[in-house]
MARDORO-467662 format. One record per atom (N, C-alpha, C, O): x, y negated, z. Coordinates in steps of 0.05 Angstrom, whole numbers, plus 5000, padded with zeros to 4 digits. Each point is the difference from the previous one (the first is absolute). Layout:
<rovexs>
XYZ ...
</rovexs>
This chain:
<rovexs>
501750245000 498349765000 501749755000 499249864982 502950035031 500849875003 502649934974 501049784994 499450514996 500749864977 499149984975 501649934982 496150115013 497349924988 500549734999 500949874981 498550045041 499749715000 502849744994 500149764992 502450505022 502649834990 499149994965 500049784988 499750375003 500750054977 497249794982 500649964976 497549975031 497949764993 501649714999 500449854981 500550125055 501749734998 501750074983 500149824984 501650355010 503149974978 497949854970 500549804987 498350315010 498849984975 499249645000 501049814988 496950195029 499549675004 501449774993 499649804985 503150315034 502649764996 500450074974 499049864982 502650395012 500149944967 497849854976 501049884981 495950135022 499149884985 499949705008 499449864980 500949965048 499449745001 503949944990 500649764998 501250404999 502249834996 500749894977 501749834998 496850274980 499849864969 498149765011 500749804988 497950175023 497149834999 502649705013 500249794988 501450295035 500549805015 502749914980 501249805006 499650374972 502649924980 498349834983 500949784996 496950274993 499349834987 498949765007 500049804985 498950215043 499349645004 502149925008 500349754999 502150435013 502449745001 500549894975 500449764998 499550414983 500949894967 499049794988 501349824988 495250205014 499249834998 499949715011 498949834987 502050125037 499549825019 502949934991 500149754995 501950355001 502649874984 500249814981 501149784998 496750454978 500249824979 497349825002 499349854982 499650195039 498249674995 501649785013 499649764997 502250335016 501249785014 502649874971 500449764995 500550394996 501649934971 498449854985 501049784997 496650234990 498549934985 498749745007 498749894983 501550005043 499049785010 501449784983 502450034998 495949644984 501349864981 502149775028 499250025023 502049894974 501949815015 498049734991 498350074984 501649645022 498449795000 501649904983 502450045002 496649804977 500649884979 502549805003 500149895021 501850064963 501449835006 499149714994 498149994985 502749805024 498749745005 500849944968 501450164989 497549594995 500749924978 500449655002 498649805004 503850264990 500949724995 498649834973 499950124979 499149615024 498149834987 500649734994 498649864986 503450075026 501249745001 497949754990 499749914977 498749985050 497149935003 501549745001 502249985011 496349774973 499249664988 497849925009 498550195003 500949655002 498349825014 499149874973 501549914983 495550095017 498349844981 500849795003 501249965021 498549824960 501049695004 497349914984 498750124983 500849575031 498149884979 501049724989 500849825016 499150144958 500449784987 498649944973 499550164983 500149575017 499549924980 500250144970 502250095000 496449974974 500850184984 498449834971 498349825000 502650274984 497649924980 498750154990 500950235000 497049724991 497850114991 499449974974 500249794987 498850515000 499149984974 497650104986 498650175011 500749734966 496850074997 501450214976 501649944983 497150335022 500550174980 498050094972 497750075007 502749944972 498149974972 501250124984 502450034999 495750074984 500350074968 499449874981 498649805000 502850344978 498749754974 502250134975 502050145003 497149774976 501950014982 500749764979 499049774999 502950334987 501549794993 499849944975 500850164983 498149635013 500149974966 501549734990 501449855014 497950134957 501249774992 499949775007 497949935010 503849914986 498649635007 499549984985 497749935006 502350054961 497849914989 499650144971 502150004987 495950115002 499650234984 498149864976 497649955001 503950014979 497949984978 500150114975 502050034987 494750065004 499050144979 500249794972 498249834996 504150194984 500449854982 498350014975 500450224989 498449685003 498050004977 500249814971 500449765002 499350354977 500749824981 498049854996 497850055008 503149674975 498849735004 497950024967 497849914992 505150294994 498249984965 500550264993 502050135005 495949934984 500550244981 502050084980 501749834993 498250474995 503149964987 500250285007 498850125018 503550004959 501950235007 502749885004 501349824992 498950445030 502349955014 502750104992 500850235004 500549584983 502949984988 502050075010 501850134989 498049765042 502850095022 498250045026 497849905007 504350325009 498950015027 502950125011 500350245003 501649615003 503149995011 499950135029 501850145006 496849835006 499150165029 499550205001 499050104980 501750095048 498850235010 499449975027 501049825013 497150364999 499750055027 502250075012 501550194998 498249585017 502650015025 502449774987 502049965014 497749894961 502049735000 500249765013 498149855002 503850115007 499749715016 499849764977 500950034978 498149765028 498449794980 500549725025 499849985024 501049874957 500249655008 496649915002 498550144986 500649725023 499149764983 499049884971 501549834990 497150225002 499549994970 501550184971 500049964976 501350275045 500550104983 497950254979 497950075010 502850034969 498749994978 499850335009 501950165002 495249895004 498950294999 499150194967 500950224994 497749664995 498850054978 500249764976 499949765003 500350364979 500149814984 497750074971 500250224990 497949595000 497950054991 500149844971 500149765002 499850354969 500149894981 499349724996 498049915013 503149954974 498949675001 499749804969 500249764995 498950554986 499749924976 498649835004 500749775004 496750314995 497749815006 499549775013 499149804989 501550225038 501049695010 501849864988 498949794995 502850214998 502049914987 499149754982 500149764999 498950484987 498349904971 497449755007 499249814988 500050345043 497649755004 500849695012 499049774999 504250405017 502349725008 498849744975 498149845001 504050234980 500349924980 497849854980 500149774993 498350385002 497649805004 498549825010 498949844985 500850155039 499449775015 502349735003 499749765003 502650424995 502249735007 499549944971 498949774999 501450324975 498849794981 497449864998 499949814984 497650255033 498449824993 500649785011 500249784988 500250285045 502149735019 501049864979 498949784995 503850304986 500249764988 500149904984 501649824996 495650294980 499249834990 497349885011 498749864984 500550175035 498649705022 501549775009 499349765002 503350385003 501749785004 501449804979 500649765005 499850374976 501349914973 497349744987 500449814985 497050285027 497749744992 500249895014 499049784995 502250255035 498849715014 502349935001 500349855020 501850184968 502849835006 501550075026 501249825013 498750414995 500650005020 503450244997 500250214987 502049645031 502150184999 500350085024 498849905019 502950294985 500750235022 501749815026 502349934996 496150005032 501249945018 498149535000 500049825016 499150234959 498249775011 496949945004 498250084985 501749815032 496449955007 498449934979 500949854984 496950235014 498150054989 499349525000 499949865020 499950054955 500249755002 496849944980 500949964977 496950015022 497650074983 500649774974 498950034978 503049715028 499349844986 502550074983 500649804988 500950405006 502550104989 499550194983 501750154989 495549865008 499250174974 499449764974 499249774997 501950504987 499949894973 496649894996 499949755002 498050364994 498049954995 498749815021 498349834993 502650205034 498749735011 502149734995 498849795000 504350204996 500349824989 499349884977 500749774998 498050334980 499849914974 496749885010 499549764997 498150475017 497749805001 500949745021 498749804997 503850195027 500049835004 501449654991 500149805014 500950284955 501449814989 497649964985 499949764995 498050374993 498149894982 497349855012 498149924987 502350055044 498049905022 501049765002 498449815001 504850155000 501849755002 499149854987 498849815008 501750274959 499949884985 496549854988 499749794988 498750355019 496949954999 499249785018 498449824996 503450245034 499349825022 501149704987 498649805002 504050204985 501649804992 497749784971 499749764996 499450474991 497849894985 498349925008 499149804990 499950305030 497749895011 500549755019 498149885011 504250054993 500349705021 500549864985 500149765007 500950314954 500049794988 497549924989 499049785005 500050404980 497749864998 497049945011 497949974989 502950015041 498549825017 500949795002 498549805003 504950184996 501049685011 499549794964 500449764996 498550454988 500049884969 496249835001 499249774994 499550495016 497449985011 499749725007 499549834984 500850135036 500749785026 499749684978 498749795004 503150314973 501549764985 497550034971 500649854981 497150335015 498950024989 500950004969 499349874981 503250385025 501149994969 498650214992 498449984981 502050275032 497750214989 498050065011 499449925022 499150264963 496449955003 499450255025 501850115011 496349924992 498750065038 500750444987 500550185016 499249854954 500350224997 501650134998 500050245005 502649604985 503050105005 501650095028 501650155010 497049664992 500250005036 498850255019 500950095021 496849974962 498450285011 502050214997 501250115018 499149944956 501850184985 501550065014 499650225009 503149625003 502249995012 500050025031 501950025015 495149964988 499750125029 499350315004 500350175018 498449854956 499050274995 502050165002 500050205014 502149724971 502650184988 502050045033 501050205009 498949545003 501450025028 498450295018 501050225004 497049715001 498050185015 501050344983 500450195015 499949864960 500050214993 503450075003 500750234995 500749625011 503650025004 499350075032 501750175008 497249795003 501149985033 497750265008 499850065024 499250044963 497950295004 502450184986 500550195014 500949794963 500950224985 503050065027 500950225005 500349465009 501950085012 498850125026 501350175013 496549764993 498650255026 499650244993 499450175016 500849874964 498450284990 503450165001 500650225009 501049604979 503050234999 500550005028 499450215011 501449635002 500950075026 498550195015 501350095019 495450044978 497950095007 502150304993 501150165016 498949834954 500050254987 503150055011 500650245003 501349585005 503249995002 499850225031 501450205000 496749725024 499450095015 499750284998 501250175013 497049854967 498550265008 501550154981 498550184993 503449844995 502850064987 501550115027 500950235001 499349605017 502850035025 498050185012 500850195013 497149794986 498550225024 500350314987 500550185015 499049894952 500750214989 504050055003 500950224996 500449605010 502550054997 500650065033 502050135006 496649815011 500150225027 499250185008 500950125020 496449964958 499150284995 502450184990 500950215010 500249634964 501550224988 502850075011 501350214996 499749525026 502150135025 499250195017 501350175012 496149774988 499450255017 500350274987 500950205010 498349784969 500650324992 501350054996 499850234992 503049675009 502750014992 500350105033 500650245004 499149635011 501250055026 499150384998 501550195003 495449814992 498550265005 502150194986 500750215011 500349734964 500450184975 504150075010 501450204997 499149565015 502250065017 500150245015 501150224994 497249715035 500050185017 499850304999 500850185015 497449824956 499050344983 502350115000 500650215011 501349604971 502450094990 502050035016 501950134992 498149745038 501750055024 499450215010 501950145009 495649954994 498150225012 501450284980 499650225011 501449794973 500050264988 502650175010 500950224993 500049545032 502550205015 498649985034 499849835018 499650414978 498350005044 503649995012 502050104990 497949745031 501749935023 500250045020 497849985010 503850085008 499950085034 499249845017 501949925012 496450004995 497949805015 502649955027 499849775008 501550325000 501850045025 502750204993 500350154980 501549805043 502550194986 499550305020 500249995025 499450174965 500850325017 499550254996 501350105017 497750064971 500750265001 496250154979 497950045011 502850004956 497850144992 498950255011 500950234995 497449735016 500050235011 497150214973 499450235007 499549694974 499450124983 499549784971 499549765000 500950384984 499149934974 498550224986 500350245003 498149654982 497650065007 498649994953 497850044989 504949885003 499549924970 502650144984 502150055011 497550004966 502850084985 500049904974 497849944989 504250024998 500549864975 498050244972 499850234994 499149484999 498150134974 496750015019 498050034986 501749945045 497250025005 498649774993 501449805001 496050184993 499149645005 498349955015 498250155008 502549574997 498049925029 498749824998 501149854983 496550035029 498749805003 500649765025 501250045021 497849764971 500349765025 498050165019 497750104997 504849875032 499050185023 501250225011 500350085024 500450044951 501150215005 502150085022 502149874999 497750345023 503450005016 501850164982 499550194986 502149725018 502950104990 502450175013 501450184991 498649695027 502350105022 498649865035 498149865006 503450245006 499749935034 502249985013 501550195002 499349535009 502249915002 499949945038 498349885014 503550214990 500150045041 502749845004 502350034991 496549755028 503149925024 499750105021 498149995015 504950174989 500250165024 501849905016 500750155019 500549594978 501849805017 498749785006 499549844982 500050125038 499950155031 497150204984 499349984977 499550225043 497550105000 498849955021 501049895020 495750214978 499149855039 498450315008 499150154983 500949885036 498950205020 498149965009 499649805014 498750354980 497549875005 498650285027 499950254999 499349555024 500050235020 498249955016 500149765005 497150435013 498849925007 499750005031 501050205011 498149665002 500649905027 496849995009 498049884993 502950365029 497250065021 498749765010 501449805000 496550175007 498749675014 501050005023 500449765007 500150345004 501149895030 502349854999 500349845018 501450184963 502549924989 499449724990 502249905002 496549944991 498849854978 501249725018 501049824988 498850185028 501249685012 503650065004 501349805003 499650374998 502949984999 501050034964 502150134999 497249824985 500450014979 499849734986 497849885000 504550004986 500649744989 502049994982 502250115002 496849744979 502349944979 502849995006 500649825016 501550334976 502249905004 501950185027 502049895010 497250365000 500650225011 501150124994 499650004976 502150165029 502450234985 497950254999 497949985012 502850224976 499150114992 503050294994 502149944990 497350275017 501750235000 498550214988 497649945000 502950274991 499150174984 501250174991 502449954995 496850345000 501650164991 498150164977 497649995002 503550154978 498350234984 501350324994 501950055015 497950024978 499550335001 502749994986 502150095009 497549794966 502450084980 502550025010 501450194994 499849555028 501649945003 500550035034 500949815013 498450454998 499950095023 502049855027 502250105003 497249715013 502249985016 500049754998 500349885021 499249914945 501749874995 497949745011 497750074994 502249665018 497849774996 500949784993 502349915000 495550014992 500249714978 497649855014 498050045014 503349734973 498149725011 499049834984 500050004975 498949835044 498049904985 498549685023 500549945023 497949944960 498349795028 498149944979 500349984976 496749985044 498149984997 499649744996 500749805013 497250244952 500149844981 497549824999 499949764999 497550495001 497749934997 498050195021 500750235004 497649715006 498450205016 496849824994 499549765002 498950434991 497250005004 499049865021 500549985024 497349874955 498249755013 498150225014 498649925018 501450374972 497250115019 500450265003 501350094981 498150105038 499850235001 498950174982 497849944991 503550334998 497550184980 498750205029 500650165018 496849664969 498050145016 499750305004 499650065024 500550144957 500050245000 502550105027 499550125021 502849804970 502650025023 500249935030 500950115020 497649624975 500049805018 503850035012 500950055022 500549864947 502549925004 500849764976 498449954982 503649935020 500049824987 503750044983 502250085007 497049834973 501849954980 502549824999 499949754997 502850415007 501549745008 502250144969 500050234993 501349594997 502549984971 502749845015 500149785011 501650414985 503249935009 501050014969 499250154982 503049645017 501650004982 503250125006 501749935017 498550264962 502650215003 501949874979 499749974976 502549955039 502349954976 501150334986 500350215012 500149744962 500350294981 501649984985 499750084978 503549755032 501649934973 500950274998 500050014975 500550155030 501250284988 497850164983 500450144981 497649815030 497850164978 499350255017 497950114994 503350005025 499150255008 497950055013 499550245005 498749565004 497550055004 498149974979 500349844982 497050365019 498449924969 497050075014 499250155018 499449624957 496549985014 499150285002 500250194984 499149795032 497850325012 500450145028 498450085017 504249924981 501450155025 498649895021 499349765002 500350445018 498649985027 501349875025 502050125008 497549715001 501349875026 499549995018 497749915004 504750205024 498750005029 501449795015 502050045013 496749744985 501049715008 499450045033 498650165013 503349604993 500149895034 499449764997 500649944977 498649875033 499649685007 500249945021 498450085017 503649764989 501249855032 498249865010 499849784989 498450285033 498649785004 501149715019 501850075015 497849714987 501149775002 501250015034 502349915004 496050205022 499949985018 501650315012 500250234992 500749625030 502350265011 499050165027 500249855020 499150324985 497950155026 501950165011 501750094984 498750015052 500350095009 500650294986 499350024976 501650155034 500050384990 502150135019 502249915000 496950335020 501150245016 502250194977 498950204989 504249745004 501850104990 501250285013 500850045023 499050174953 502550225010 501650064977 499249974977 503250145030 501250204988 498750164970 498250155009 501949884974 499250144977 499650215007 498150144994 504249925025 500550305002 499450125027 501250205008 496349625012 499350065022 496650114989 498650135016 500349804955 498150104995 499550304986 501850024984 496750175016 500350204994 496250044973 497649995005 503550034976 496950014988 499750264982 501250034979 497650095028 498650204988 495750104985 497849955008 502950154979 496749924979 498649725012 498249925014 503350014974 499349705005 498449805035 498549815004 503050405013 499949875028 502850005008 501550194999 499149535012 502349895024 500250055022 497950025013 503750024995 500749985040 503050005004 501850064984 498249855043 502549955017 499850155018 498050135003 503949875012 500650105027 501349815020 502349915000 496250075012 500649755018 500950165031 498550135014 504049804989 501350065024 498749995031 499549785009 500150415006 498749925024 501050135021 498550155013 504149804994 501250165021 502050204991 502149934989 497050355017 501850144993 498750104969 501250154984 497149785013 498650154971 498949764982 500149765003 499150384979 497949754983 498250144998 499850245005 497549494981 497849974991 499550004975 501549854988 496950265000 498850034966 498449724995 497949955012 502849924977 497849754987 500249954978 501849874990 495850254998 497949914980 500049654984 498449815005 503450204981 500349715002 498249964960 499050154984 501349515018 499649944977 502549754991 500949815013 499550274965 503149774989 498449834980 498050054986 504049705019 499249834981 501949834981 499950114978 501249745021 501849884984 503550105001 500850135020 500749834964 502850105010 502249784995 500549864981 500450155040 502549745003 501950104996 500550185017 501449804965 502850194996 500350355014 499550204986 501449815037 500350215001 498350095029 500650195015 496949604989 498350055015 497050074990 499449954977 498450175043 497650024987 498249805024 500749935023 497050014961 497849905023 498150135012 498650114984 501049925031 497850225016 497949795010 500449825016 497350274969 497749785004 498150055017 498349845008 502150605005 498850015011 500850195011 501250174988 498249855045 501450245001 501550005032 499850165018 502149564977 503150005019 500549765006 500649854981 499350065040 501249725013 501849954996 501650185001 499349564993 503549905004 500050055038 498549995019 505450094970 500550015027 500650395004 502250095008 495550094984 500150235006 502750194980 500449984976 500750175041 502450084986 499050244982 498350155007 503249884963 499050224985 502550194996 502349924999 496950314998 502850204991 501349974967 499050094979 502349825023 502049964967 501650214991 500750004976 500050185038 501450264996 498750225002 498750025021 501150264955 499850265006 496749945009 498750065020 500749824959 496449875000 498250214992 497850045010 503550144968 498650284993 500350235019 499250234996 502149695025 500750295020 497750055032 499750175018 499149574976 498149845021 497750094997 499250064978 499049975047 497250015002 499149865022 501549855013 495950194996 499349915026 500350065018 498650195006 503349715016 501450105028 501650094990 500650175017 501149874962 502750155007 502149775013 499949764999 502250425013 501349875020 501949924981 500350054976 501449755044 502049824978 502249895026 499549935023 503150084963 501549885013 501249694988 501649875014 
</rovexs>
């Protein structure tokens, strides 16, 4: 019996002594496996500052020409020359198209001869005034009026002396009266001579201009941007021809939210950038701005003028302009690199002892190598500038 029962305990201990190897084992390795506390993270924490900053109104718009016109011919005609292509630079009256000028020519020429033979009757030469009593035909009725008048004072003063009779005397008054009507009648007709001889300058001037008209001109000097005609087509008065663009300076034309509408004034700088030229901005100051809001927007219309002597900017391109506004406001400054932004939310970490704080911030303007925080963070409160991506809320920091 008794060793019955030794022989139960032998057994016992042997099965609890695996049981008591394994929770030592275990209780080992939970004690190995335990993590050690994070090491502190250095952050090298700045103090918000507030100062004065400027402020800008931000806009779009694009950019077109300063001044764009659709060239049209004055006279009809086939077109003889067209020396241009899209995309030539052009002066000032220089010669786009050029349009046959048989016909004018021919009608020149005609009119400047009727001019002068109107002129060749009234006595008139090139560079002197028009004189009515310097025509041939009113001087001759007025020497034959002279001479009637001269008859007629003699034989009244003969009258008087009763040498000749009361009917000679009629006669010679008759003949006066019919001398001094024939010299009204030329000077009448001498007139209405000079009035046809300013008709027929006029059509000379008209028959000129035809014949000037048969070369279209560059209304302004800068850049074809289409033609629109080719030699051998024909065209009518009216017709466009070409489209002629100045792109020195160009203006930006950009629209400005209403709230904006009282800091906006002639004569503002103006900054800007476009797609093409990634990185790069150009300037500009405000030229012209809208007498009124477009209603539909309820924003208003403001035009900057862009200097373009190199040419590398061109009408169309899209612009994401800045405008300085006049007055200088307060703004809570940090570090660039104390803000952290991800899908499009900001925050800091603002120092508070041994750890920091997460804040949700909002930025606003950027001063060289600072940002504005408009909302969010007091001046004064210190932010972490270092190892900004290694940070969360409450982690410790040395």
């Amino acid at each position: 019996m008794n060793r019955g029962i030794a022989h139960v305990f032998l057994a016992a201990l042997l099965f609890a002594a695996p049981l008591a190897t394994v929770a030592c084992s275990a209780g080992d390795a939970k004690g190995k496996d335990q993590p050690a506390a994070p090491a502190a993270v250095a952050v090298a924490p700045v103090p918000a500052v507030e100062q004065p900053i400027a402020r800008f109104i931000r806009a779009t718009g694009t950019l077109m020409a300063e001044e764009q016109a659709d060239v049209a011919a004055e006279t009809g005609g086939r077109i003889v020359s067209a020396p241009v292509e899209r995309g030539t630079p052009v002066t000032t009256g220089a010669e786009l198209v050029r349009i046959s000028s048989t016909e004018t020519d021919a009608q020149l020429k005609e009119a400047e001869a009727n001019a002068a033979q109107i002129e060749a009757r009234l006595g008139i030469t090139a560079g002197t005034p028009f004189d009515i009593n310097a025509v041939p035909e009113v001087q001759n009725a007025k020497s034959s009026f002279e001479l009637a008048q001269s008859e007629f004072t003699r034989i009244k003063s003969l009258l008087d002396q009763r040498v000749v009779s009361q009917s000679e005397y009629d006669q010679r008054r008759t003949q006066m009266e019919a001398a001094r009507q024939q010299f009204e009648s030329a000077k009448n007709g001498a007139s209405q001579q000079y009035q046809s001889l300013q008709a027929a300058r006029a059509r000379v001037s008209l028959a000129r201009k035809a014949s000037a008209d048969t070369v279209v001109r560059a209304p302004f000097g800068g850049i074809v941007a289409e033609r629109l005609v080719a030699v051998g087509d024909y065209v009518t008065k009216g017709m466009k021809v070409a489209t002629v663009v100045r792109v020195n300076p160009l203006r930006v034309q950009l629209t400005i939210p209403e709230q904006f509408v009282s800091a906006i004034a002639v004569g503002q700088p103006v900054t800007f950038e476009v797609d093409a030229y990634a990185g790069r901005q150009f300037e500009g100051r405000v030229k012209y701005v809208s007498p009124s809001l477009q209603a539909a927007q309820r924003a208003l219309t403001v035009e900057a003028l862009v200097p373009n002597g190199n040419g590398v900017l061109k009408p169309g391109l899209f612009a994401t302009a800045r405008i300085e506004q006049p007055a200088r406001t307060p703004g809570v400054l940090v570090p660039h690199d104390a803000v952290q932004t991800s899908a499009g939310t900001s925050r800091v970490y603002v120092v508070n002892g041994d750890h920091v704080d997460e804040r949700i911030v909002t930025t606003g303007e950027t001063v060289g190598g600072l940002l504005e925080i408009t909302k969010g963070l007091k001046a004064g409160e210190k932010v972490a500038t270092k190892n900004v991506a290694q940070l969360a809320d409450g982690i410790k920091i040395s």
